[in-house]
C-alpha positions as CSV (number, residue, x, y, z in Angstrom):
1,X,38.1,-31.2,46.8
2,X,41.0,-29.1,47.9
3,X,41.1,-27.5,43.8
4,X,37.6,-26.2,44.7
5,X,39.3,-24.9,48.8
6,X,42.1,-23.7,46.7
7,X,39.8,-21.7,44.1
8,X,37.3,-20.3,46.8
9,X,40.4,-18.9,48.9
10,X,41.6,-17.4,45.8
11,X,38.7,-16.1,45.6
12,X,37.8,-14.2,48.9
13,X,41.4,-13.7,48.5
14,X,41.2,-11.9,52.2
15,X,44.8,-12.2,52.6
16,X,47.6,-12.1,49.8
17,X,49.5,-15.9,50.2
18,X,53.3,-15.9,49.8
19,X,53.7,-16.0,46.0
20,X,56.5,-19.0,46.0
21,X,54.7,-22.5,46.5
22,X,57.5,-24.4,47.6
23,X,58.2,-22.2,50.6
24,X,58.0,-23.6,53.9
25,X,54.9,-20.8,55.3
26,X,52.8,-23.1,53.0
27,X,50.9,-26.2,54.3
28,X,49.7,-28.4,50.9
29,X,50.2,-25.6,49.1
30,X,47.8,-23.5,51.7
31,X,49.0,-20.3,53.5
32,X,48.4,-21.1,57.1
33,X,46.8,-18.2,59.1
34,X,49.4,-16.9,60.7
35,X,51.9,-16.9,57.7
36,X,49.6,-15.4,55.6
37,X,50.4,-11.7,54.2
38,X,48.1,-9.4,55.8
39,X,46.8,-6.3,53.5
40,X,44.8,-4.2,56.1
41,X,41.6,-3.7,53.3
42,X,39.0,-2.5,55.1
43,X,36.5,-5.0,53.3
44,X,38.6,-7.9,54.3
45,X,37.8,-10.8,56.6
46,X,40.6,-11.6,59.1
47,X,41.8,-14.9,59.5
48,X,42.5,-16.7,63.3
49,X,43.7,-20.4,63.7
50,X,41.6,-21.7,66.1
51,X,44.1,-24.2,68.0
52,X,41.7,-25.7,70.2
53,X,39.4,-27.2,66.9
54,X,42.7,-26.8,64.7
55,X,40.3,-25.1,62.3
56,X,40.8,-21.4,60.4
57,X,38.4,-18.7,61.2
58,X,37.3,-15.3,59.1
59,X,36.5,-12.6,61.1
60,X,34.8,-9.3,60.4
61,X,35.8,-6.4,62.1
62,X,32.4,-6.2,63.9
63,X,33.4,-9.4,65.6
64,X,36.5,-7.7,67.3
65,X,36.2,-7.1,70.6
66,X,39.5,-5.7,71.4
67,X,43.3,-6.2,70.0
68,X,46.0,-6.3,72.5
69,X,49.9,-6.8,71.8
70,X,51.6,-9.2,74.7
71,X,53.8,-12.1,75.0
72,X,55.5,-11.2,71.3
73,X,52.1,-11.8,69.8
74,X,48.6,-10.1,68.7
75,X,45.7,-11.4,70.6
76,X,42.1,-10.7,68.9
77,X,39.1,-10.9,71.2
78,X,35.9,-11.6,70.3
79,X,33.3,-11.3,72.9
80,X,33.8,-15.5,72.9
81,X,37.1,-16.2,72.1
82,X,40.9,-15.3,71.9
83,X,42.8,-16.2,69.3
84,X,46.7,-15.2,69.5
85,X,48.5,-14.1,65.8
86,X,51.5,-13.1,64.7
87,X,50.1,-9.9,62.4
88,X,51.9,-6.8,63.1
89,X,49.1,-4.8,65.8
90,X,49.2,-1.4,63.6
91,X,48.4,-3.5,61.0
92,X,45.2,-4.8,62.7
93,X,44.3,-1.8,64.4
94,X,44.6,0.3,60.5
95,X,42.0,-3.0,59.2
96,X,39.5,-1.8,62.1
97,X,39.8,1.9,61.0
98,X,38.3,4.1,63.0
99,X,35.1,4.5,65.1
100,X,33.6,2.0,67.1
101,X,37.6,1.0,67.6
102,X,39.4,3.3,69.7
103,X,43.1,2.8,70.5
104,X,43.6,3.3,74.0
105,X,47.4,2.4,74.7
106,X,49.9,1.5,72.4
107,X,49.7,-1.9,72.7
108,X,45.5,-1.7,73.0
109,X,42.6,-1.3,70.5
110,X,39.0,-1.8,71.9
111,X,35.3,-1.6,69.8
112,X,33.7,1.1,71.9
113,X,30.3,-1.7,71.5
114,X,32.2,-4.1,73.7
115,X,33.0,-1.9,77.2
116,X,31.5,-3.4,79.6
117,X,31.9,-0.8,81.7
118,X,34.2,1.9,82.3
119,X,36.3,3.2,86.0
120,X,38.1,6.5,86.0
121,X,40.3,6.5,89.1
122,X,42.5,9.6,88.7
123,X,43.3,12.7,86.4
124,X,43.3,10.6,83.2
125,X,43.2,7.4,84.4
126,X,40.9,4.7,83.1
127,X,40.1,1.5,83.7
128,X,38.1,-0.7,80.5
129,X,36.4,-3.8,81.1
130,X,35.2,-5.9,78.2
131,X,32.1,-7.1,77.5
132,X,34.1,-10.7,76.7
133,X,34.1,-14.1,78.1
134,X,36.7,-13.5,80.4
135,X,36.0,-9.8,81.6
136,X,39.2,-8.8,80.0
137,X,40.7,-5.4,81.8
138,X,43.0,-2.7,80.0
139,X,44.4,0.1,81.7
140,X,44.0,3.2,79.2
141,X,47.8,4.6,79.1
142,X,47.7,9.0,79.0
143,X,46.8,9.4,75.4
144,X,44.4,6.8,75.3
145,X,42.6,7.9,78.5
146,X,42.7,11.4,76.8
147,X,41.0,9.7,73.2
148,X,38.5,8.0,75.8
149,X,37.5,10.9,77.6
150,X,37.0,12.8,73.8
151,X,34.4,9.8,72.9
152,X,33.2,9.9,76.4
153,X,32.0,13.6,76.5
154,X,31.0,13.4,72.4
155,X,28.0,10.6,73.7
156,X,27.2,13.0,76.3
C-alpha cells in the first residue's frame, strides 16, 4: 500500500522531495510537508500538515484565504483553518500569482474574495478583515494600502 502512496505522490508530484532517501527530512521514505521543496508552479497544489488530525493536506490557491509571515513561520489561511509552514512567504505569495491575491504588507498576502470588510482610518491607512473563522485582522503597511486603494477604485 505505501508503493501505490509512493507512486501517486510521484505522480502529482506537487512538490519536488529531497533527492537523497536516507536523509533525515524523509519520514519512510516520504517528504513530510514542511520539508518538502517547494517549486512555486502555478498549477501546483500546496501541501499543509494538519497537526491537529496529523494528516497532509493539498491546497489550491482558491482555498487561500490570506498568507501571513509571524513567529519565524508562514501561516496559510483558509476561510476554516490555519495551518503554520515553514515555506519561504515570497515563495507562496509568487504560487498565488497575481489577482484575486494582493500583497498588502511585506509580511501579508490576502485573496481579494475573502475581505470581509474593509476600514480606512487615515491618509493610506487600512484596516482588512477576513472572511475566516477567526475574523483575522491585517493592518495594510503604506504600499500595500496604496495597491489596495488601486484595486479599490479599479471595482469602482
Amino acid at each position: 500500500m505505501s508503493e501505490a502512496v509512493n507512486r501517486l505522490l510521484a505522480y502529482l508530484r506537487p512538490f519536488e522531495a529531497d533527492s537523497s532517501p536516507g536523509s533525515s527530512d524523509h519520514v519512510n521514505g516520504v517528504s513530510t510537508p514542511d520539508k518538502m521543496g517547494f517549486t512555486g508552479m502555478a498549477n501546483e497544489l500546496l501541501a499543509v500538515k494538519d497537526v491537529d488530525r496529523d494528516r497532509i493536506r493539498l491546497l489550491a490557491r482558491r482555498e487561500v484565504a490570506a498568507v501571513l509571515r509571524r513567529e519565524r513561520r508562514t501561516w496559510v489561511h483558509t476561510v476554516r483553518e490555519e495551518f503554520a509552514t515553514y515555506y519561504p512567504l515570497a515563495e507562496v505569495v509568487r504560487w498565488l500569482g497575481g489577482d484575486p491575491f494582493i500583497q498588502i504588507g511585506r509580511h501579508a498576502s490576502v485573496n481579494l474574495h475573502a475581505i470581509e470588510h474593509i476600514i480606512h482610518y487615515g491618509d493610506r491607512l487600512y484596516r482588512v478583515r477576513l472572511r475566516d473563522r477567526s475574523g483575522t485582522e491585517i493592518t495594510a503597511s503604506r504600499s500595500g494600502a496604496a495597491r489596495l486603494a488601486s484595486v479599490l477604485k479599479a471595482q469602482g
